[in-house]
py3Dmol code that shows the C-alpha trace and the ligand (Angstrom):
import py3Dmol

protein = """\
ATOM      1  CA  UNK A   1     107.996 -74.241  43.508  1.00  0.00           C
ATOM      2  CA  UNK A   2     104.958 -74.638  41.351  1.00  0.00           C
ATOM      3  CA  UNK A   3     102.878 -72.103  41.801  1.00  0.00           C
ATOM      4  CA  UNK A   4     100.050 -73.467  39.733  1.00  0.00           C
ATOM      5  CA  UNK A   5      98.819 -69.890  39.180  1.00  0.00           C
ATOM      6  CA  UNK A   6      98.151 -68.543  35.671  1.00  0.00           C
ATOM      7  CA  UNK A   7     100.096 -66.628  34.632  1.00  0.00           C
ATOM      8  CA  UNK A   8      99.998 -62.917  32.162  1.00  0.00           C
ATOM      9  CA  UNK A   9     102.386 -60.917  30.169  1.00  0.00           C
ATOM     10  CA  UNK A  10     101.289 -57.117  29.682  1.00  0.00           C
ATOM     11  CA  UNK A  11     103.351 -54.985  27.123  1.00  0.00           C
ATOM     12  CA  UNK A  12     103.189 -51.779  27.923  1.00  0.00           C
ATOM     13  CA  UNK A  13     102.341 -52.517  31.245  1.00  0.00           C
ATOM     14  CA  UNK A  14     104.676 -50.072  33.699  1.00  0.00           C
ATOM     15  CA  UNK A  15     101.522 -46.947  32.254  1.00  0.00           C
ATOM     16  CA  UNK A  16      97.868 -45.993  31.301  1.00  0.00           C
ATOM     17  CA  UNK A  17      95.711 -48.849  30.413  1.00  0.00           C
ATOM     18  CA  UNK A  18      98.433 -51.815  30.607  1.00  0.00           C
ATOM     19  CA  UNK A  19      98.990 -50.824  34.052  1.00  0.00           C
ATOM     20  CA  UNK A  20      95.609 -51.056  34.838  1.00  0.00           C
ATOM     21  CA  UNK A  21      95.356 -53.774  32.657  1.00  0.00           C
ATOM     22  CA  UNK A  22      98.141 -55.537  34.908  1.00  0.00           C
ATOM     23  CA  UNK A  23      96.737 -54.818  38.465  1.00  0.00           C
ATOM     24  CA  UNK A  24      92.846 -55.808  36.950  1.00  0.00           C
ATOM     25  CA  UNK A  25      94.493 -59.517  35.580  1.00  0.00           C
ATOM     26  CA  UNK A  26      96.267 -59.620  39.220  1.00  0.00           C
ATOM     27  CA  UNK A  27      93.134 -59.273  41.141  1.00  0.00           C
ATOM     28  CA  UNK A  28      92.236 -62.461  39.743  1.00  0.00           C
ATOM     29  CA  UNK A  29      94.861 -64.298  41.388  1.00  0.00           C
ATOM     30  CA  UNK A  30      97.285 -64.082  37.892  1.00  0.00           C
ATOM     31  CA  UNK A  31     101.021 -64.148  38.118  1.00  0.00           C
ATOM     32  CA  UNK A  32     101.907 -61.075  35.966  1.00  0.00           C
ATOM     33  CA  UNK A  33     105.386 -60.210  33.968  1.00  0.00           C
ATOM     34  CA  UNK A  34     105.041 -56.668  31.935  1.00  0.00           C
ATOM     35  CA  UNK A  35     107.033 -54.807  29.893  1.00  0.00           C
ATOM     36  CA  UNK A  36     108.075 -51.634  29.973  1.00  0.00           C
ATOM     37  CA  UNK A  37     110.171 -49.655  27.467  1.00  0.00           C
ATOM     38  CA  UNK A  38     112.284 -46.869  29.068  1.00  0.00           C
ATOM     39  CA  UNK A  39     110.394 -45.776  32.357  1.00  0.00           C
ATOM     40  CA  UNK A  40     111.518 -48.319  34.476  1.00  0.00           C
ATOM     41  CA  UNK A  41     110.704 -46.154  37.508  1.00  0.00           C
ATOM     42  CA  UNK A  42     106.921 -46.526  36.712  1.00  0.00           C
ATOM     43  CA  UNK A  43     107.231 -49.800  35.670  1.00  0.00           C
ATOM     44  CA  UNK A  44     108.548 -51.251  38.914  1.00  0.00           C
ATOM     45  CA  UNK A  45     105.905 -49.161  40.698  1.00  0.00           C
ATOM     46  CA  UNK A  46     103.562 -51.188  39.793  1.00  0.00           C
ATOM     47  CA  UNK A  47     105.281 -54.499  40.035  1.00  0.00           C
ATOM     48  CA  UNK A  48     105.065 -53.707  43.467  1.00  0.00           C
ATOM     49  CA  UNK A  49     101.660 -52.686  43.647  1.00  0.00           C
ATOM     50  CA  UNK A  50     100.792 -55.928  41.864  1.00  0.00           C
ATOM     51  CA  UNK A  51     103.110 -58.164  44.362  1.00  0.00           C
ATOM     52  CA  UNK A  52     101.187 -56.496  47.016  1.00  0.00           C
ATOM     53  CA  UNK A  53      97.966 -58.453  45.894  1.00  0.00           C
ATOM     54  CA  UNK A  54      99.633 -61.689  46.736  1.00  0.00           C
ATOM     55  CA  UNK A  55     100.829 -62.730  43.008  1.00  0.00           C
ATOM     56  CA  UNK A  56     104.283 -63.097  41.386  1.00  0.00           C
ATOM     57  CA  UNK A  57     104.790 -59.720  39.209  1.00  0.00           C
ATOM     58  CA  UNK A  58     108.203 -58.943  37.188  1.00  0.00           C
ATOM     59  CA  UNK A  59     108.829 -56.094  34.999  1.00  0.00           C
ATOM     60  CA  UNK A  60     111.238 -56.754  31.769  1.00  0.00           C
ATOM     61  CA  UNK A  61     112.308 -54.418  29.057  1.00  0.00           C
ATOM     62  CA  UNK A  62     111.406 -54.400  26.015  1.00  0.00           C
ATOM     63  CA  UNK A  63     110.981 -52.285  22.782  1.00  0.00           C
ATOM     64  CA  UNK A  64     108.498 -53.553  20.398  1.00  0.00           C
ATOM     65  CA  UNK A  65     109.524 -51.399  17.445  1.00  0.00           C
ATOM     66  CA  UNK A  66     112.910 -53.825  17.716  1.00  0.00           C
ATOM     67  CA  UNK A  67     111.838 -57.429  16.319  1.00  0.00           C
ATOM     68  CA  UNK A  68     115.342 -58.793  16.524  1.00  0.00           C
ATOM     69  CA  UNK A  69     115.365 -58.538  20.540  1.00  0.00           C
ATOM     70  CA  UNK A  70     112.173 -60.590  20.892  1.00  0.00           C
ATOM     71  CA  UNK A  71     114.012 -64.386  20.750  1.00  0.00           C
ATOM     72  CA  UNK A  72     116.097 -62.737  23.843  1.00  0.00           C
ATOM     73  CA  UNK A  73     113.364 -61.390  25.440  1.00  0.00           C
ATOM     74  CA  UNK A  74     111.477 -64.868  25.307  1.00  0.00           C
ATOM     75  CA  UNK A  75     114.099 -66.861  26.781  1.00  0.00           C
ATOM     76  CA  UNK A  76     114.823 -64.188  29.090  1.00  0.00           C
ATOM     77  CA  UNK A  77     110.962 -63.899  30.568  1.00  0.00           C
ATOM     78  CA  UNK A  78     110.668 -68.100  30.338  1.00  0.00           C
ATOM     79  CA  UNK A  79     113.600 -68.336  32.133  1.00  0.00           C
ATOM     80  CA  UNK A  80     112.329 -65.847  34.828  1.00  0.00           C
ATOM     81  CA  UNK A  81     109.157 -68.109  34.692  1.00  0.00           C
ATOM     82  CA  UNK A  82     110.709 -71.665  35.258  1.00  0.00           C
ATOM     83  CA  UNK A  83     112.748 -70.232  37.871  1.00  0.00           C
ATOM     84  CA  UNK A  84     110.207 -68.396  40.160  1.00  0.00           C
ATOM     85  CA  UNK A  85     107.276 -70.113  39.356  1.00  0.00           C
ATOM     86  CA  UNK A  86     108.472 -73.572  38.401  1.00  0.00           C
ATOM     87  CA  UNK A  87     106.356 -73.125  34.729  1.00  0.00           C
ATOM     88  CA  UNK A  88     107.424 -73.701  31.338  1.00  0.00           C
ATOM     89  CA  UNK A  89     104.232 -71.293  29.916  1.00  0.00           C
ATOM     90  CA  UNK A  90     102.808 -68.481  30.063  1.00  0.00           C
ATOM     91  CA  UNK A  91      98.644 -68.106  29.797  1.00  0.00           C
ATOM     92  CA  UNK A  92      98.105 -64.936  28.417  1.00  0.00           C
ATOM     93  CA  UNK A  93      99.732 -62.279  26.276  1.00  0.00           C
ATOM     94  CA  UNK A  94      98.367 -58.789  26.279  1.00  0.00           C
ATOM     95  CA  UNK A  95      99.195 -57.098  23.047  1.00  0.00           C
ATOM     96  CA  UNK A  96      98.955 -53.215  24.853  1.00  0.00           C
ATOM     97  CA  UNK A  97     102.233 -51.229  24.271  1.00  0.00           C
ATOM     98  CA  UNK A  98     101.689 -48.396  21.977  1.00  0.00           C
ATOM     99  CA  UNK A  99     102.348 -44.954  20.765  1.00  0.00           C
ATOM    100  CA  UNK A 100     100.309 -42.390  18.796  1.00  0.00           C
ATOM    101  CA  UNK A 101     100.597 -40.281  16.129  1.00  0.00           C
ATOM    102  CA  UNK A 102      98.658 -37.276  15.255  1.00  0.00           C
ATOM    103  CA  UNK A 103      99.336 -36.292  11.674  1.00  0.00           C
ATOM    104  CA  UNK A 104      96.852 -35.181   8.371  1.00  0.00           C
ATOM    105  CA  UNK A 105      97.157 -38.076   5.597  1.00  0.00           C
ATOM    106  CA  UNK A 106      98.568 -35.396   3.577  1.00  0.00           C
ATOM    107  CA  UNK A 107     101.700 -34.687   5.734  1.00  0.00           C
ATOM    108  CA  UNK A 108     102.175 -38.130   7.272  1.00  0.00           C
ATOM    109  CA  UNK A 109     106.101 -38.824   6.511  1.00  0.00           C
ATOM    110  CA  UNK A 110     107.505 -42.519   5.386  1.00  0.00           C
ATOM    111  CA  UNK A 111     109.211 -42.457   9.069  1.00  0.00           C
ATOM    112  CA  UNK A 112     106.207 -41.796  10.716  1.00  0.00           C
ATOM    113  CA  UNK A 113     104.627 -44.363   9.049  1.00  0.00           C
ATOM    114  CA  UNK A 114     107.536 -47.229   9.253  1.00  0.00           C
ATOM    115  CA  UNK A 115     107.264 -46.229  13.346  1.00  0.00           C
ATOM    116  CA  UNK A 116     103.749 -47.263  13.351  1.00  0.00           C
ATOM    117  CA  UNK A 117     103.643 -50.224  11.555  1.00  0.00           C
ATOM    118  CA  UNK A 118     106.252 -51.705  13.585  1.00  0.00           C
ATOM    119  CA  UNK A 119     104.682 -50.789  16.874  1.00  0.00           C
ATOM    120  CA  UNK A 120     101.162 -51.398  16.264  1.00  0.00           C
ATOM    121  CA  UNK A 121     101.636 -54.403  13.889  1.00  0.00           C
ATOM    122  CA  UNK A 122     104.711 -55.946  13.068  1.00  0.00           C
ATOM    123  CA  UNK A 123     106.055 -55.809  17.174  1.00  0.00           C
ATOM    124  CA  UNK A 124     102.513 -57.721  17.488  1.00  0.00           C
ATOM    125  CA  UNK A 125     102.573 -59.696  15.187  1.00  0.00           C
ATOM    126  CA  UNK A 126     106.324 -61.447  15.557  1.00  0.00           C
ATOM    127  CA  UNK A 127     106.182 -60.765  19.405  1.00  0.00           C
ATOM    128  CA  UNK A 128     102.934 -63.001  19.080  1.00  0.00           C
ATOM    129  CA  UNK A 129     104.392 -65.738  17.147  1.00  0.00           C
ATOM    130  CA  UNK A 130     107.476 -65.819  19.351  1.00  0.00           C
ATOM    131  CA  UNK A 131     105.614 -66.718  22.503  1.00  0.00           C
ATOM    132  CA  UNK A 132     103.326 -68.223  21.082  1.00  0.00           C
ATOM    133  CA  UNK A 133     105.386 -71.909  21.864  1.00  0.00           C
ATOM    134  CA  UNK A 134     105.358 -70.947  25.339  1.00  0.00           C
ATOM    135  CA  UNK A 135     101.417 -69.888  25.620  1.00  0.00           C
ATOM    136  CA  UNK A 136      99.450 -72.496  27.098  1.00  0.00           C
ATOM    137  CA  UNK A 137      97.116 -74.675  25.010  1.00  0.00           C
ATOM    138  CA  UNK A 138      93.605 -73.280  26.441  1.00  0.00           C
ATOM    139  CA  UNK A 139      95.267 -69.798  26.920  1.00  0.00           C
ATOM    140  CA  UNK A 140      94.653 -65.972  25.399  1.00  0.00           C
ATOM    141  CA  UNK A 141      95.561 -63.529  23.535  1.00  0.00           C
ATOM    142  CA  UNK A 142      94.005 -59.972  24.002  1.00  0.00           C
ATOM    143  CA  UNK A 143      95.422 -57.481  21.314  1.00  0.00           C
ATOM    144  CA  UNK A 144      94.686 -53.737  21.863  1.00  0.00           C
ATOM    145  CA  UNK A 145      93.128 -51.868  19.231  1.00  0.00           C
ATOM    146  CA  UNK A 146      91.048 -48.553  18.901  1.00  0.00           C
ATOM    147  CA  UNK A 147      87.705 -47.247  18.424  1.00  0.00           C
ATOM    148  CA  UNK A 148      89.589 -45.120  15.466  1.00  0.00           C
ATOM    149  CA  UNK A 149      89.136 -48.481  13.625  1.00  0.00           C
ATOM    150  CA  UNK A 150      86.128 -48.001  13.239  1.00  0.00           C
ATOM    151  CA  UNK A 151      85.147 -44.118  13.012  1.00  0.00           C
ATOM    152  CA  UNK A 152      87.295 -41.516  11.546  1.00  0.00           C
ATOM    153  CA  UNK A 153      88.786 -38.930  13.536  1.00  0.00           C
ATOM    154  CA  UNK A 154      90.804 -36.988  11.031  1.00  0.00           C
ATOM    155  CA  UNK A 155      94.913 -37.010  12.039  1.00  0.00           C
ATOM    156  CA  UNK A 156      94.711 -40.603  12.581  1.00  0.00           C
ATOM    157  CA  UNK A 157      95.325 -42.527   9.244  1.00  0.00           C
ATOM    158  CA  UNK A 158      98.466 -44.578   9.813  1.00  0.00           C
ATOM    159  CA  UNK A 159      97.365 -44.927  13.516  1.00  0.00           C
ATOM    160  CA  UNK A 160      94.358 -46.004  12.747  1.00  0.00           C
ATOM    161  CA  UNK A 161      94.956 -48.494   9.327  1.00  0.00           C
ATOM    162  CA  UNK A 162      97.810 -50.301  11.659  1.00  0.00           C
ATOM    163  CA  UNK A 163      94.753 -51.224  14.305  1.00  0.00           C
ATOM    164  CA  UNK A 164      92.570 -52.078  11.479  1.00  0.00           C
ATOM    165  CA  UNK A 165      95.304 -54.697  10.421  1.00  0.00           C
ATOM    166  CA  UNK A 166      95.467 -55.770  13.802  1.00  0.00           C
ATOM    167  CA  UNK A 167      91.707 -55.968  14.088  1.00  0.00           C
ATOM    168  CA  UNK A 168      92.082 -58.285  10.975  1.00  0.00           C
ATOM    169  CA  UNK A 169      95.251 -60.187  12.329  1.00  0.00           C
ATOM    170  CA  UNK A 170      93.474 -61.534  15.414  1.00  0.00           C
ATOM    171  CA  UNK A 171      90.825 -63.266  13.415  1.00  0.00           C
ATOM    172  CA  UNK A 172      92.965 -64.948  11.873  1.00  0.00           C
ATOM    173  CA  UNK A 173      94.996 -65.968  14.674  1.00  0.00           C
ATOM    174  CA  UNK A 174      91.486 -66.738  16.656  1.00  0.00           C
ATOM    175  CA  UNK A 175      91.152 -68.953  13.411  1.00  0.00           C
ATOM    176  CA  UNK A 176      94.121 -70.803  13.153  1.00  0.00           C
ATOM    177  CA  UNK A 177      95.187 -71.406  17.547  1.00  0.00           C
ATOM    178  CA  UNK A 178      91.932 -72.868  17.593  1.00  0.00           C
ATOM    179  CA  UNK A 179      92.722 -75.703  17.642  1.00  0.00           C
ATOM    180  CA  UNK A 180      94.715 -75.307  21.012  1.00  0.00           C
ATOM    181  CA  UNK A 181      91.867 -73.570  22.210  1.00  0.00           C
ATOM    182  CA  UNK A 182      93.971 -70.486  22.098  1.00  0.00           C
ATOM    183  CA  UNK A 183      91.428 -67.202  22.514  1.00  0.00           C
ATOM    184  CA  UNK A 184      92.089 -64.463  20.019  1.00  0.00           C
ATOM    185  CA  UNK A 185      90.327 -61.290  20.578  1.00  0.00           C
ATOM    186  CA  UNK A 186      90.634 -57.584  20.555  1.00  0.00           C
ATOM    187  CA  UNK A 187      89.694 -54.849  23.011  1.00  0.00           C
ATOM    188  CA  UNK A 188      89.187 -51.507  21.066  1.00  0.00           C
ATOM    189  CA  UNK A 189      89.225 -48.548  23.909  1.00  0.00           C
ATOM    190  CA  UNK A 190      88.025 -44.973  22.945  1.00  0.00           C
ATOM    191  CA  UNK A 191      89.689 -42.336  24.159  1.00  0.00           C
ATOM    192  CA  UNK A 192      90.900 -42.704  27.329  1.00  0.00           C
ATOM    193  CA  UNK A 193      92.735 -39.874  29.866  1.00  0.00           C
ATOM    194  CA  UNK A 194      96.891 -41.412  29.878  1.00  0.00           C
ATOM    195  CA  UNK A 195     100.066 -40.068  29.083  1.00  0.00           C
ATOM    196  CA  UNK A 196      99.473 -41.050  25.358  1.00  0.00           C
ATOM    197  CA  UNK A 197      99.974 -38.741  22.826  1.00  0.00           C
ATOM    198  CA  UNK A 198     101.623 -36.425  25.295  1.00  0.00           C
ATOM    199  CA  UNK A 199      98.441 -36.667  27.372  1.00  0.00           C
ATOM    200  CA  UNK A 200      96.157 -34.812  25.248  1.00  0.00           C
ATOM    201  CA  UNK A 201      92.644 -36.472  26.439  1.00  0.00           C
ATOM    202  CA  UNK A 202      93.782 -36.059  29.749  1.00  0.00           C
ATOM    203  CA  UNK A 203      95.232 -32.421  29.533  1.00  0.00           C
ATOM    204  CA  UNK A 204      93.780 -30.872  26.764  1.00  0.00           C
ATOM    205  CA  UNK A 205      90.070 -28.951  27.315  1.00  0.00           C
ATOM    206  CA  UNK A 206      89.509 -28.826  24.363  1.00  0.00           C
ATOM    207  CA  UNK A 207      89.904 -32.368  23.265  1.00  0.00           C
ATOM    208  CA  UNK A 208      88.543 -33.540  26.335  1.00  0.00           C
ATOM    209  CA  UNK A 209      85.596 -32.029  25.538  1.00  0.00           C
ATOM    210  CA  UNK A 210      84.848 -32.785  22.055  1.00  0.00           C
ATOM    211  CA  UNK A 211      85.202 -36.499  23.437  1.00  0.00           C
ATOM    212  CA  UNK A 212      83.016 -36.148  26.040  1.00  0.00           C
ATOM    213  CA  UNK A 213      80.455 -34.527  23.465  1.00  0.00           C
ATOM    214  CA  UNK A 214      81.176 -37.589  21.178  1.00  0.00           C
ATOM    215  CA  UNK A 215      80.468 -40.142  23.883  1.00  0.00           C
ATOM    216  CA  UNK A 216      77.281 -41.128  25.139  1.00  0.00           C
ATOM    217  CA  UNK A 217      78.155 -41.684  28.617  1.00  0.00           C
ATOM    218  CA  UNK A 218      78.937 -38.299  28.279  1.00  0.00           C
ATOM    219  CA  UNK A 219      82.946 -38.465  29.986  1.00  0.00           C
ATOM    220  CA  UNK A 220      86.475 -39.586  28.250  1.00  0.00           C
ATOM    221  CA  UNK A 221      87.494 -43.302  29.231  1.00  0.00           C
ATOM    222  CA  UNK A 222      90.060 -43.437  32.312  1.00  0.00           C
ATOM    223  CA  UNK A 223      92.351 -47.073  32.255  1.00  0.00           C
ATOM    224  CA  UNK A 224      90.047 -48.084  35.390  1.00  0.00           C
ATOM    225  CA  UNK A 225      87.439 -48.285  32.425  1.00  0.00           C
ATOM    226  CA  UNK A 226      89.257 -50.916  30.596  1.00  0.00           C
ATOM    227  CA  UNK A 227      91.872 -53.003  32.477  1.00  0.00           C
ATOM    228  CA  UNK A 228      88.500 -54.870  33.805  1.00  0.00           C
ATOM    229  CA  UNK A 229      87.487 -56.015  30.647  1.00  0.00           C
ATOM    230  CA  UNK A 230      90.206 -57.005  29.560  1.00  0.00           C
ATOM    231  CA  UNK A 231      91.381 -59.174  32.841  1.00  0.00           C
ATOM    232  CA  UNK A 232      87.548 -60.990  32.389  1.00  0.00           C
ATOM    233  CA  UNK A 233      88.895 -61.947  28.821  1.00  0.00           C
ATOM    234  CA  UNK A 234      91.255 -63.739  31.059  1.00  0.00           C
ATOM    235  CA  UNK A 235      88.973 -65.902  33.367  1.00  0.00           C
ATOM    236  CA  UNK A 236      86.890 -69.141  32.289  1.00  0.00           C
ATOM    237  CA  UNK A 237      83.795 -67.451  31.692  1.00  0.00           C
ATOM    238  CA  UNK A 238      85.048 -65.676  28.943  1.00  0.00           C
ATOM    239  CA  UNK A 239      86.769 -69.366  27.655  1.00  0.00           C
ATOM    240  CA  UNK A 240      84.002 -68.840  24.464  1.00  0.00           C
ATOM    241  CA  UNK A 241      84.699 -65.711  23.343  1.00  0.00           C
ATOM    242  CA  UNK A 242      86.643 -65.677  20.622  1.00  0.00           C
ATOM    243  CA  UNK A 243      87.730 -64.161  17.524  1.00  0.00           C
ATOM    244  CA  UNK A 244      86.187 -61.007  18.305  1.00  0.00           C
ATOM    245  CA  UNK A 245      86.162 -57.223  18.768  1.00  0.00           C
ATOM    246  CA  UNK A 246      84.770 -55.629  21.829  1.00  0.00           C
ATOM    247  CA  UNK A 247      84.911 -51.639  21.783  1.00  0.00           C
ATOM    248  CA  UNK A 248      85.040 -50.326  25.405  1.00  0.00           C
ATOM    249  CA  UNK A 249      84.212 -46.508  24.679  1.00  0.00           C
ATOM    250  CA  UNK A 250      81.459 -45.490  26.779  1.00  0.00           C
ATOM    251  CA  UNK A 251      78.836 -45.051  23.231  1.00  0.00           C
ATOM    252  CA  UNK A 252      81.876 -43.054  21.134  1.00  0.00           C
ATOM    253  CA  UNK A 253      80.365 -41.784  17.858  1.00  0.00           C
ATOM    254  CA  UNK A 254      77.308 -44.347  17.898  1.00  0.00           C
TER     255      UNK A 254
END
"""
ligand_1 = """\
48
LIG
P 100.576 -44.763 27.596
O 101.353 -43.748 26.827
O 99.912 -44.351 28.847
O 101.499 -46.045 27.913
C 102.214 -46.624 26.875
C 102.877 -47.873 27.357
O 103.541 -48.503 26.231
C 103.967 -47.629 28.382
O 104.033 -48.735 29.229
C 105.235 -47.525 27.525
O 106.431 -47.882 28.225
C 104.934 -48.575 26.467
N 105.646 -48.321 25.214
C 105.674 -47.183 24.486
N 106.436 -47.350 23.379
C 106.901 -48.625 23.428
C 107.739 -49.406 22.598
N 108.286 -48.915 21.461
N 108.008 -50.680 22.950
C 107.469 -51.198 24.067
N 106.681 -50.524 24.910
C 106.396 -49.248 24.580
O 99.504 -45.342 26.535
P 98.036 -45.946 26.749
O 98.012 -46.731 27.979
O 97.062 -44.868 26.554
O 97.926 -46.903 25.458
C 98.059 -48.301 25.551
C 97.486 -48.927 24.294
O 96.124 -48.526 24.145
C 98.176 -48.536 22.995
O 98.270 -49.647 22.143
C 97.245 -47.496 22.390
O 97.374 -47.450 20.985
C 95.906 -48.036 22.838
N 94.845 -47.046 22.888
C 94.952 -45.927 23.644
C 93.929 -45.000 23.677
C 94.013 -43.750 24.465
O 93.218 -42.829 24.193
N 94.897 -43.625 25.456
C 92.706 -45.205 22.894
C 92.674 -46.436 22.152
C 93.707 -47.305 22.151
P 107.258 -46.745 29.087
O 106.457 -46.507 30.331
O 108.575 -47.369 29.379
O 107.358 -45.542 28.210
"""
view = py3Dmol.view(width=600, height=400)
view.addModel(protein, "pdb")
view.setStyle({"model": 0}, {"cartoon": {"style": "trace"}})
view.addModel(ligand_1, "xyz")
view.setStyle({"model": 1}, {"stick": {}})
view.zoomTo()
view.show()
């Protein structure tokens, strides 16, 4: 059975923004597979959320701090997609899985900063260039990224420089899948209320305050601010964006 629907793959998509992310892109009528790395509870959740909408949706694990698991996971997820939908690609990939790390430049340890590299860029990067055989010529990719990229928010260094290189990353991929009409871009959130970084925007006064004093629409993000744009990067009338950086933060530090 062909399902000739497009179809999405959402790391990071059982929580917070990928989840959002993942129900947004299903609402268009997109088959979804996301990843989840150990709550598979949550995860499958919201496959069946998203399978309520009327759209295939699969949840696969997946650690992207663990390069040499991604040729498994590919053929894994294709073979999931040639079986249920009939496919042999994928349309999108969603670069959203992600941890943070709040710790001074001074005190940041080597671990600390081997962790981050390998989630925020080199799980990207080779997870990327894995699938990116099996993304349709035409397709998108949408890598996550942060307003910290921009402005400073002190605690943030390694965070921050690995979304920078990612930032950098996607113009060059923008650059060189153009020619298969393969859409690069990034979506930079600010601060947004999820479990991340033990919840802290969400749960903390404090914090949650100083954002919403930093931000001109006067509130921290919620994932319902963000899964939206993201899904509209994967429509047709986004088909000429490319190459680009879009910060969803409500006005944070403008
Ligand atoms: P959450 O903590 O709510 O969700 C994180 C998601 O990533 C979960 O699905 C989790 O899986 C998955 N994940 C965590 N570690 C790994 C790993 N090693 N390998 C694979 N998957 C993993 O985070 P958010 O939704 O807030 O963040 C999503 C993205 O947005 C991240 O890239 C983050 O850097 C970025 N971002 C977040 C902001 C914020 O303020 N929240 C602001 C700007 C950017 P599981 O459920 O199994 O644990």
């Amino acid at each position: 059975m062909n399902t000739k629907r497009k179809i999405a793959l959402v790391t990071g998509g059982s929580r917070g923004i990928g989840r959002n992310t993942a129900v947004k892109i299903a609402q268009k009528g997109i088959d979804i597979i996301l990843t989840y790395k150990s709550d598979k509870e949550a995860a499958e959740k919201t496959v069946e959320e998203i399978q309520a909408l009327g759209v295939n949706a699969a949840a696969f694990q997946l650690d992207t701090t663990d390069s040499k698991t991604f040729d498994g996971f590919v053929k894994e997820v294709m073979g999931y997609v040639k079986t249920i939908t009939g496919n042999t690609h994928i349309d999108y990939l969603i670069n959203n899985a992600g941890t943070a790390l709040y710790a001074p430049f001074a005190e940041t340890t080597e671990e600390q900063l081997d962790e981050m590299f390998m989630i925020h860029y080199k799980g990207v990067f080779f997870l990327s260039q894995k699938l990116l055989p099996f993304i349709n010529d035409g397709g998108g990719i949408i890598n996550v990224s942060s307003g910290l990229a921009r402005f400073t928010i002190p605690g943030s260094s390694v965070y921050a420089s690995m979304k920078s290189g990612v930032e950098t990353l996607t113009r060059y991929m923008a650059k060189e899948l153009g020619p298969r009409r393969i859409k690069v871009n990034v979506v930079a959130p600010g601060a947004i209320e999820t479990d991340f970084g033990g919840g802290r925007t969400r749960d903390n006064k404090e914090v949650n305050s100083f954002i919403s004093g930093v931000t001109a629409l006067g509130r921290a993000g919620l994932p319902e601010d963000i899964g939206g744009v993201i899904a509209f990067l994967c429509t047709d009338d986004a088909a000429w964006i490319n190459g680009q950086r879009i910060e969803v933060s409500g006005g944070m530090n403008i």
